[in-house]
PLY file of the C-alpha trace (Angstrom):
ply
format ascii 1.0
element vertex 467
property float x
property float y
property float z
element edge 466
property int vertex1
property int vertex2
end_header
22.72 39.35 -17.03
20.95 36.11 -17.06
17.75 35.79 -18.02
17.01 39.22 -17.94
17.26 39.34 -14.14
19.98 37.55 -12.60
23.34 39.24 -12.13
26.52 37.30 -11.37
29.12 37.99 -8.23
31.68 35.31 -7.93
32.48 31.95 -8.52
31.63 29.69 -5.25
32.23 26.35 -6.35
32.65 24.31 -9.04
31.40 20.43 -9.17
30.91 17.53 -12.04
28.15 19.37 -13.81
30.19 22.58 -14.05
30.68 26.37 -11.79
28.38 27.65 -9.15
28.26 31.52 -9.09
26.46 33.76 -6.13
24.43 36.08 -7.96
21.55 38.15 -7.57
17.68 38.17 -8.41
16.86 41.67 -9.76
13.31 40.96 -10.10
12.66 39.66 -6.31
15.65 41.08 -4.80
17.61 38.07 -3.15
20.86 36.59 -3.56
21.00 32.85 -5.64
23.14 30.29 -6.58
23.17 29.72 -10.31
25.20 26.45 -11.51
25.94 26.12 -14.95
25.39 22.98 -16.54
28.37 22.10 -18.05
28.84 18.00 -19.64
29.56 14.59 -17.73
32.17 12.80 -18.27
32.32 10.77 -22.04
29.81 13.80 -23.26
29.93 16.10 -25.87
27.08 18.25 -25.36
25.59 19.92 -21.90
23.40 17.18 -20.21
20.58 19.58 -19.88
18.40 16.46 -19.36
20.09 16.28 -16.27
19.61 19.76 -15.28
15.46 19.34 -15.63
15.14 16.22 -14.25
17.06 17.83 -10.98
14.64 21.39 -11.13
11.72 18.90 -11.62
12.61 16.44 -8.79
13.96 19.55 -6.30
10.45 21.18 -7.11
8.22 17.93 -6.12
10.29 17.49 -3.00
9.71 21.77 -1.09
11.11 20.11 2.14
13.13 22.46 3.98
16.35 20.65 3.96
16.10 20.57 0.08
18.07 23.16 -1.62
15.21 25.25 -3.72
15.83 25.11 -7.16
13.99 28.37 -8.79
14.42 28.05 -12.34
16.62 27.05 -15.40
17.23 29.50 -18.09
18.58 29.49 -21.69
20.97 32.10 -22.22
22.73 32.17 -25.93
24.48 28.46 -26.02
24.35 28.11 -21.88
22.21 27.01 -19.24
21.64 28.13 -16.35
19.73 26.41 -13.16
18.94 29.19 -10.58
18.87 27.68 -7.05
18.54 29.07 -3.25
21.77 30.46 -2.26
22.99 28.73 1.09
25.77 30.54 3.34
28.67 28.06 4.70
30.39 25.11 4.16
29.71 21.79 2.65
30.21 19.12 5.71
33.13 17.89 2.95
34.54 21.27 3.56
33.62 21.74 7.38
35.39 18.09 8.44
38.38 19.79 6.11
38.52 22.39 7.94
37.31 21.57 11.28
39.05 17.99 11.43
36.41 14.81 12.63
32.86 15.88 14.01
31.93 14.36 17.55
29.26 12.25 17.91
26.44 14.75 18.83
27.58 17.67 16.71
27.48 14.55 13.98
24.00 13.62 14.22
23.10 16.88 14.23
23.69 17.67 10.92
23.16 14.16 9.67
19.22 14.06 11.16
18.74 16.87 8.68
19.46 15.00 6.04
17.84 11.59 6.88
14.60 14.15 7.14
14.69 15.40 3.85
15.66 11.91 2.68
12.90 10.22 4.27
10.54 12.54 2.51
12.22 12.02 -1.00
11.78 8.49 -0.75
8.10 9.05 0.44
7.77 10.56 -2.82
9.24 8.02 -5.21
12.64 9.28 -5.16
16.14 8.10 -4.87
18.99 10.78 -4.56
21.60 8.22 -5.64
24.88 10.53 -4.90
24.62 11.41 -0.99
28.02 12.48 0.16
29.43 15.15 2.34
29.65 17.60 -0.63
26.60 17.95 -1.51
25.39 18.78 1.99
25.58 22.15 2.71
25.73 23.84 6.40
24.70 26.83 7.41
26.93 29.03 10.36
23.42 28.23 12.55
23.61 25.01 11.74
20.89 24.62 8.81
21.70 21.75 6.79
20.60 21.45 3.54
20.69 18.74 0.67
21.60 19.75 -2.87
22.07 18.16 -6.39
19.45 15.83 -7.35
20.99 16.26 -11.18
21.77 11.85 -10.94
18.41 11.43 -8.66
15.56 9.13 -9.98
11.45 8.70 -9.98
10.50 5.15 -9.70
8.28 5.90 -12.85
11.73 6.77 -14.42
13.52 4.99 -17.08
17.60 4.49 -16.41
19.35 7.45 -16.92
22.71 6.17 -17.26
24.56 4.86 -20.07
25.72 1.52 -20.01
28.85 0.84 -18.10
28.46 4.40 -16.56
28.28 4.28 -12.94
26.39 6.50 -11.00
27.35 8.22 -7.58
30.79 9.07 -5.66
32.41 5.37 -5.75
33.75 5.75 -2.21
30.18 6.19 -1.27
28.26 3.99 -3.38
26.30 0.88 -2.06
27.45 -2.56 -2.44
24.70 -3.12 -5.04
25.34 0.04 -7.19
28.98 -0.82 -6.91
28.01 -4.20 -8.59
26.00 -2.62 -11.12
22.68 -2.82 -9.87
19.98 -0.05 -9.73
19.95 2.67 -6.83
17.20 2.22 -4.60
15.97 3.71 -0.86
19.04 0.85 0.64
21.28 2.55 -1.65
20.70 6.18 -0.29
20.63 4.37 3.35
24.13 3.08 2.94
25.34 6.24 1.61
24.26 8.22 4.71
26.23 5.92 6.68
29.29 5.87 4.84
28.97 9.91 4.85
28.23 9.61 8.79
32.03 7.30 8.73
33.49 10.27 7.06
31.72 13.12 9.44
32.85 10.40 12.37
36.75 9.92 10.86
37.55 12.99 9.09
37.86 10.54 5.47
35.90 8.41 3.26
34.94 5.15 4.75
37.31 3.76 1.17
40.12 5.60 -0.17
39.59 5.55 -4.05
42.88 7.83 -5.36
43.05 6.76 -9.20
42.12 2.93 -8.37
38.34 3.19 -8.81
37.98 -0.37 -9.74
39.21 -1.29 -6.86
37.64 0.32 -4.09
35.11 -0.95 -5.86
36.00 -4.58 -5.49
36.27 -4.07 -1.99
32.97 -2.18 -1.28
31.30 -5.21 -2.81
33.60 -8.15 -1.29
35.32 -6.93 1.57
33.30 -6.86 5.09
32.61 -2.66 5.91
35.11 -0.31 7.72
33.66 0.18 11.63
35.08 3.22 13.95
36.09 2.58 17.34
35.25 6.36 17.94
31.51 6.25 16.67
30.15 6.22 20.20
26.54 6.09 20.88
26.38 6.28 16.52
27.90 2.64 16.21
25.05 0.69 15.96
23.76 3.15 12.79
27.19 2.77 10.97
26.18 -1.14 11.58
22.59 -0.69 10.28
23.20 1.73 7.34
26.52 0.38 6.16
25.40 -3.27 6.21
26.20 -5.12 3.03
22.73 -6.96 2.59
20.27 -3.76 1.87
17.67 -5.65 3.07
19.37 -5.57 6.45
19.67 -1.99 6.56
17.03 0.27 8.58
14.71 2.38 6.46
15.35 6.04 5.85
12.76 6.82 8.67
14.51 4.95 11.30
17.62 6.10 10.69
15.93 9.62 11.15
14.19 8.42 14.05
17.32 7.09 15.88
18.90 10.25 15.11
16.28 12.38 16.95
15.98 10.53 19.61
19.70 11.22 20.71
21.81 8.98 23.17
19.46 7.04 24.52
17.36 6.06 21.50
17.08 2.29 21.94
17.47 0.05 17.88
14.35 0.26 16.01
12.76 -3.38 16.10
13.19 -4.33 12.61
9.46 -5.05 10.63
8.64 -8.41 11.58
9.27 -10.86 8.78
5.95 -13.07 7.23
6.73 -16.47 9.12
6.82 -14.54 12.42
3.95 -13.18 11.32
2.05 -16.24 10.55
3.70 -18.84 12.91
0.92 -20.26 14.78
1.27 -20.51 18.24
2.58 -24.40 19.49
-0.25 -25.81 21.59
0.59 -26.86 24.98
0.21 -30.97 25.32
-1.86 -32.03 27.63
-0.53 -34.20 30.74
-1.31 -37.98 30.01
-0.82 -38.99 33.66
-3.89 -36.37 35.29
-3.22 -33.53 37.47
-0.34 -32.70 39.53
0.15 -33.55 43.36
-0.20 -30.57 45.37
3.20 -29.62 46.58
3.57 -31.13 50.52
3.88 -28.04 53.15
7.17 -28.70 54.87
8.46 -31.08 57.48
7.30 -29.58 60.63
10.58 -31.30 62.35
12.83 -28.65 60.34
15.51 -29.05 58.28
18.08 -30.26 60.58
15.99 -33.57 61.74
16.77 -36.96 59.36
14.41 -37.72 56.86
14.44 -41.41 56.54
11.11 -41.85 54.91
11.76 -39.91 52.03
13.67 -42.34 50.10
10.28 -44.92 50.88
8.16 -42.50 49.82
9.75 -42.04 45.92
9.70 -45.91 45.65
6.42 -46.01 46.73
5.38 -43.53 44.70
7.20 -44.68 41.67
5.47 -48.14 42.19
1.98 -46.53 41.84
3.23 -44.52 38.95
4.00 -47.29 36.82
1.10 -48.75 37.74
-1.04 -46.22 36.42
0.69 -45.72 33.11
0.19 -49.65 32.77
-3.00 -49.67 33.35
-3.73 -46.32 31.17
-2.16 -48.29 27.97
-3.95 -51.21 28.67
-7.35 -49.39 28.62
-6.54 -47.28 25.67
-5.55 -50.43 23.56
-9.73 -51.86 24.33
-12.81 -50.39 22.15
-15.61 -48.47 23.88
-17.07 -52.50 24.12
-14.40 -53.66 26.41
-13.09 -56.00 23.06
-9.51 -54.97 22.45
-9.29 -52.37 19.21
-8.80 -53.51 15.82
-5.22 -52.96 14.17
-6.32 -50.53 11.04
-3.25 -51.83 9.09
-5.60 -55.31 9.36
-8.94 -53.46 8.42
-10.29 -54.09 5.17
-12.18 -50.88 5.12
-11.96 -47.90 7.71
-15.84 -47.62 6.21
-18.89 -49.34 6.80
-21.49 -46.98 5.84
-24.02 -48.76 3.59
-23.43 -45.88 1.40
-20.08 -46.47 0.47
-16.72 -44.74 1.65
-16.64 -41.14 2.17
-14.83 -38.43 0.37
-11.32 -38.43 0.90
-8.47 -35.25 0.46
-7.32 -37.26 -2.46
-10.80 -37.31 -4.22
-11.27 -33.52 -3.80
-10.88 -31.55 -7.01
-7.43 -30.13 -7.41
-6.75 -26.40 -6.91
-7.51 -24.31 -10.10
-5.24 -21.87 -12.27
-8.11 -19.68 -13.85
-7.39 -16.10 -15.97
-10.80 -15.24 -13.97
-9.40 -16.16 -10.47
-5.94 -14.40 -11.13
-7.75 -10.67 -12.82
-9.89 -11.18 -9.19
-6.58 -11.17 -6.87
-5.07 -8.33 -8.91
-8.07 -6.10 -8.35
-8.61 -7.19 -4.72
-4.89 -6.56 -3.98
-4.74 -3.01 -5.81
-8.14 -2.31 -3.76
-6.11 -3.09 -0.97
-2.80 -1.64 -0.68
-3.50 1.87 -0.66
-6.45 0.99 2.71
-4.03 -1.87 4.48
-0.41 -2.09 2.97
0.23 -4.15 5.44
-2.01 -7.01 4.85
-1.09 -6.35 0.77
2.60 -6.59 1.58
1.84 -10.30 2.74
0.47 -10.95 -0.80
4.39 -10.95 -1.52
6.88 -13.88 -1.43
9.78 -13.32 0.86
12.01 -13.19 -1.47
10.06 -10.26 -3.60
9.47 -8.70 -0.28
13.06 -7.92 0.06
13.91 -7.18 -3.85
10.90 -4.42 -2.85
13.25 -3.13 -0.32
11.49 -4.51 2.83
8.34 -3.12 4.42
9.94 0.08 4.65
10.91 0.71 0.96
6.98 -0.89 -0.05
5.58 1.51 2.21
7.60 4.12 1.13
5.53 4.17 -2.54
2.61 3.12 -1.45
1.44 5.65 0.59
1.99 8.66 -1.79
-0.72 6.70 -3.63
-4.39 7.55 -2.50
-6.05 5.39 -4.96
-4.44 2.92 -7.39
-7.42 2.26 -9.97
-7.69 -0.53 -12.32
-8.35 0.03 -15.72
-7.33 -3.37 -17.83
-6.42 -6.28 -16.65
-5.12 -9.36 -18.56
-3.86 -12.69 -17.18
-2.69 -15.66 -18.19
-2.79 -19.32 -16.73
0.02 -21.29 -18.71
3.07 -18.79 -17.19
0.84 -17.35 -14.32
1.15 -14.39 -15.63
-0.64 -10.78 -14.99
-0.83 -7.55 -17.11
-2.15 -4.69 -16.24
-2.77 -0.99 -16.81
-3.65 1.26 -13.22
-4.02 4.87 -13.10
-2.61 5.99 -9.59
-4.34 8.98 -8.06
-1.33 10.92 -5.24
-2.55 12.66 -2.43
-2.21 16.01 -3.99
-4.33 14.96 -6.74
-1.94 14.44 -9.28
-2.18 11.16 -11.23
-0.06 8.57 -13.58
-0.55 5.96 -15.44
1.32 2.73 -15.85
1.46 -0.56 -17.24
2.44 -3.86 -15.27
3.32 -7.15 -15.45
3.37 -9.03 -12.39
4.77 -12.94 -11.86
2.25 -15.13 -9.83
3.03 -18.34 -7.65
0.00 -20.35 -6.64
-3.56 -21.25 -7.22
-6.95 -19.62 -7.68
-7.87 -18.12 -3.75
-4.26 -18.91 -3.35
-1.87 -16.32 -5.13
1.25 -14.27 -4.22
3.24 -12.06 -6.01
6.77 -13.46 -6.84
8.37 -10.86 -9.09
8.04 -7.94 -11.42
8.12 -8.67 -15.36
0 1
1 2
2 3
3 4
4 5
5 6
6 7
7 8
8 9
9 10
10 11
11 12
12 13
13 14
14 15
15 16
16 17
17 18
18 19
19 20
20 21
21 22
22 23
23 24
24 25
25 26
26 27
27 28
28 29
29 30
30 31
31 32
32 33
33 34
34 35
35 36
36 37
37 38
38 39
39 40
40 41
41 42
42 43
43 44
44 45
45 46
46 47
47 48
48 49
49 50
50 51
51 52
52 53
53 54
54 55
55 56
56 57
57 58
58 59
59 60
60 61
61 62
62 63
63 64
64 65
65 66
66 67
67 68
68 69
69 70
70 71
71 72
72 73
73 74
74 75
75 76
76 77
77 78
78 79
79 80
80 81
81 82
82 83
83 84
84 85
85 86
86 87
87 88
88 89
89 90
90 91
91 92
92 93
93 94
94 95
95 96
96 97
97 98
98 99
99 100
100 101
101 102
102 103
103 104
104 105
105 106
106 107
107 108
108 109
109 110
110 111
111 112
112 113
113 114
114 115
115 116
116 117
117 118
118 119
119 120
120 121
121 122
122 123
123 124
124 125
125 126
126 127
127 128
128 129
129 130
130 131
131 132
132 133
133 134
134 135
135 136
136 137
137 138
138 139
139 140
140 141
141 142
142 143
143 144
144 145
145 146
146 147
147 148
148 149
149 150
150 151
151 152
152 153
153 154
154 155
155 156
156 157
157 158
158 159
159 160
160 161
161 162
162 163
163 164
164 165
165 166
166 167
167 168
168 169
169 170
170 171
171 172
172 173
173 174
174 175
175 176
176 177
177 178
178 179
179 180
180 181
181 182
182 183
183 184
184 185
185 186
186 187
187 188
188 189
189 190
190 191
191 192
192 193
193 194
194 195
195 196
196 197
197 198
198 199
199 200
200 201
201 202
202 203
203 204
204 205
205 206
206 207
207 208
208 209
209 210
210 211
211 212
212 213
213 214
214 215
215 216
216 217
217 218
218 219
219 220
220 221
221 222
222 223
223 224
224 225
225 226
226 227
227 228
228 229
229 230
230 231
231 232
232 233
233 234
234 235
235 236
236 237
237 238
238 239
239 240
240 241
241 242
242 243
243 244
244 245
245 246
246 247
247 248
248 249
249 250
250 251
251 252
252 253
253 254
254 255
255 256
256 257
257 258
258 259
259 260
260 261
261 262
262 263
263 264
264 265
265 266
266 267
267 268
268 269
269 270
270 271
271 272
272 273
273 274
274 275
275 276
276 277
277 278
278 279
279 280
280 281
281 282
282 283
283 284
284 285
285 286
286 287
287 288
288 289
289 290
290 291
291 292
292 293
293 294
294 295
295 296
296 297
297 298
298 299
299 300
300 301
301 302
302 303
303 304
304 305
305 306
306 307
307 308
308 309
309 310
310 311
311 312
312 313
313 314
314 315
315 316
316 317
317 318
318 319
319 320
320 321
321 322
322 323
323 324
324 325
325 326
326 327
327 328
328 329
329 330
330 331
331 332
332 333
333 334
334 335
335 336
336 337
337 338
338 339
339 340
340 341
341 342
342 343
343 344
344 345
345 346
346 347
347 348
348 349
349 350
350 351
351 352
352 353
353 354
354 355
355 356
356 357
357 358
358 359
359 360
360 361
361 362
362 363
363 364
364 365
365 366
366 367
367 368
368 369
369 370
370 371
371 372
372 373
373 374
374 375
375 376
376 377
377 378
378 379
379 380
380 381
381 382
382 383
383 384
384 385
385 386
386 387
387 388
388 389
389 390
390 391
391 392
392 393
393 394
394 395
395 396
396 397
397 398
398 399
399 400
400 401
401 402
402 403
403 404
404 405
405 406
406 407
407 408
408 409
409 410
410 411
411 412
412 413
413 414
414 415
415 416
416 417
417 418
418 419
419 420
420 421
421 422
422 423
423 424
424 425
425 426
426 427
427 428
428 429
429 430
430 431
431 432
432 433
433 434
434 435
435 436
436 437
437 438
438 439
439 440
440 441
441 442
442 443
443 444
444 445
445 446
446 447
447 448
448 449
449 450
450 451
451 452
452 453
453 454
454 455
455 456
456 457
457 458
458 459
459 460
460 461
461 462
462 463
463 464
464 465
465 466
């Protein structure tokens, strides 16, 4: 007996963290999983931190293609986390057994998971070890996601030792793979490379006991493509795309998927210049007007037309003409005198008061601590009413370190307020500290502390970078 009310069964699988055992609830009367949490690799101890941080994060999300996690309990020297009990097959074990998935029965069980993806990020989370295993499929076809033991809050600190990687390697990112931090890209390119497998009936990289280098070649090499993806090809491109700021969103990729066959690509969020670009004005015609096309010969086509060729000469004649004429004109003043050559001008003014202000006597743009605390509050007072407009207030290249549009979005609107409570700045480095207390739509709130890099001038400022 665990916990004074579960009862084990039998042994159903057994992962990293340790065995998975059916068992039963004898309080509410329902079968569970319970998976004991047993050590990761280079431990010594249980990494029960592990264990909370995936009850806590499994508990936020309540999605229904989460697996539940119920409780953890203490029992003597073990621990125990007490989850929802799921009848099948991982899609590991269903491709096993079944051999590759078609396209349709694919996305299927694939748009389940981008769903409860889409929602984790939504929340602030990052999964960080999506792979066939850990999705588990029903007989009716319910998918669900499981083991958020490695997944991480943005409010997090890292959770992995140094030098320990993260993740399945034959489904890890590019980035991860390099040693970078998981983020909503990260669980994007995962997906696909778990759609490859799903598609191909292996991993998209065979790792054996070389880890290093299927490594190398996730980072280096140019991704594996199927010939047999069908109407899925153009989502292996856009979630297995080496760049992560080329890669769709979680909510495309779920979009696409629901759409079916015929779901066209999602348009990609417009990037700042296109944004911005102002329209080229059309110049005007320095000649006047054009002729009115002539109706046709009345003679018809088959009669000679020996006039024509008079015609363009004469008309060429009184073209020149005109544009003669038009320079001539141009190059006299409004008196009829020809116009003075500037270059020859001893002053361009002859005001008695003297010459007026000039761009170069204007006061140069300011760096003020007042005028950089004012665009901090004005874009925290924003973003949670137009992210869109406070995205802008980003370079392009901290635009796409903040995982694109989709990836900003994805934070910002859990966040129904963002309120500023102390705000520091400084001039010389440009420079911003902070301290905000966010307010989340279910009324939960957090507080943080943040440094932000500036580029620019007073009425002039966007954010460059995260200290």
């Amino acid at each position: 007996m665990i916990g004074e009310r579960y009862t084990l069964d039998r042994e159903i699988g057994r992962g990293g963290m340790g065995a998975v055992w059916l068992g039963h609830d004898q309080v509410l009367g329902r079968e569970v999983a319970l998976k004991q949490v047993g050590m990761t690799p280079g431990a010594s101890t249980p990494d029960l931190e592990r264990a909370e941080r995936e009850a806590r994060l499994a508990a936020r999300l309540n999605h229904p293609h989460v697996v539940a996690v119920y409780d953890l309990v203490t029992e003597g020297t073990e621990q125990w986390l007490v989850m929802e009990y799921v009848e099948g097959s991982t899609l590991a074990g269903l491709v096993r057994d079944r051999g590759p998935l078609a396209p349709d029965r694919a996305s299927a069980i694939l748009l389940q998971v981008a769903d409860a993806l889409a929602a984790a990020h939504a929340a602030g989370i990052v999964h960080r070890d999506v792979k066939p295993s850990n999705i588990l499929v029903s007989p009716a076809g319910q998918v669900k996601l499981s083991d958020f033991g490695i997944a991480r809050a943005e409010a997090d600190a890292s959770l992995t030792q140094t030098g320990l990687v993260t993740g399945s390697p034959a489904y890890l990112s590019p980035e991860v793979a390099s040693g970078q931090f998981a983020t909503d890209a990260s669980d994007v390119w995962s997906l696909g490379a778990t759609l490859f497998h799903a598609l191909s009936g292996h991993p998209p990289y065979e790792v054996g006991g070389n880890v290093l280098g299927a490594m190398y070649r996730i980072v280096h090499e140019e991704p594996p493509r199927l010939s047999t993806a069908g109407w899925l090809a153009p989502l292996l491109d856009a979630t297995m795309c080496r760049e992560p700021e080329g890669r769709w969103s979680m909510a495309q990729v779920r979009d696409f998927l629901a759409t079916g066959p015929v779901a066209p690509e999602p348009r990609p969020d417009p990037e700042p210049t296109e944004l911005l670009a102002p329209v080229a004005p059309v110049a005007a015609d320095p000649v006047g007007p054009v002729a009115p096309v002539a109706p046709a010969d009345p003679a018809g086509p088959d009669q000679p037309r020996r006039a024509l060729p008079v015609v363009l000469v004469v008309g060429a004649v009184v073209l020149v003409a005109l544009l003669g004429w038009l320079a001539y004109d141009i190059g006299r003043g409004d008196d009829g005198e020809p116009a003075a050559d500037p270059r020859n001008s001893p002053s361009q003014d002859r005001s008695p008061s003297g010459p007026s202000t000039s761009a170069s006597s204007e006061p140069a743009p300011e760096v003020t601590a007042a005028g950089m605390e004012q665009f901090i509050r004005d874009y925290l007072a924003m973003v949670t009413s137009d992210t869109r407009a406070a995205f802008e207030e980003l370079t392009p290249e901290f635009q796409a370190a903040s995982g694109n549009y989709g990836g900003y979005q994805g934070f910002w609107r859990t966040i129904k307020n963002a309120q500023v409570l102390s705000v520091n700045a400084d001039p010389d480095t440009r420079q911003v500290t902070y301290t905000v207390e966010y307010v989340r739509d279910d009324g939960s709130s957090t507080t943080d502390e943040v440094t932000l890099q500036l580029e620019g001038t007073d009425g002039a400022y966007l954010i460059s970078d995260e200290a």
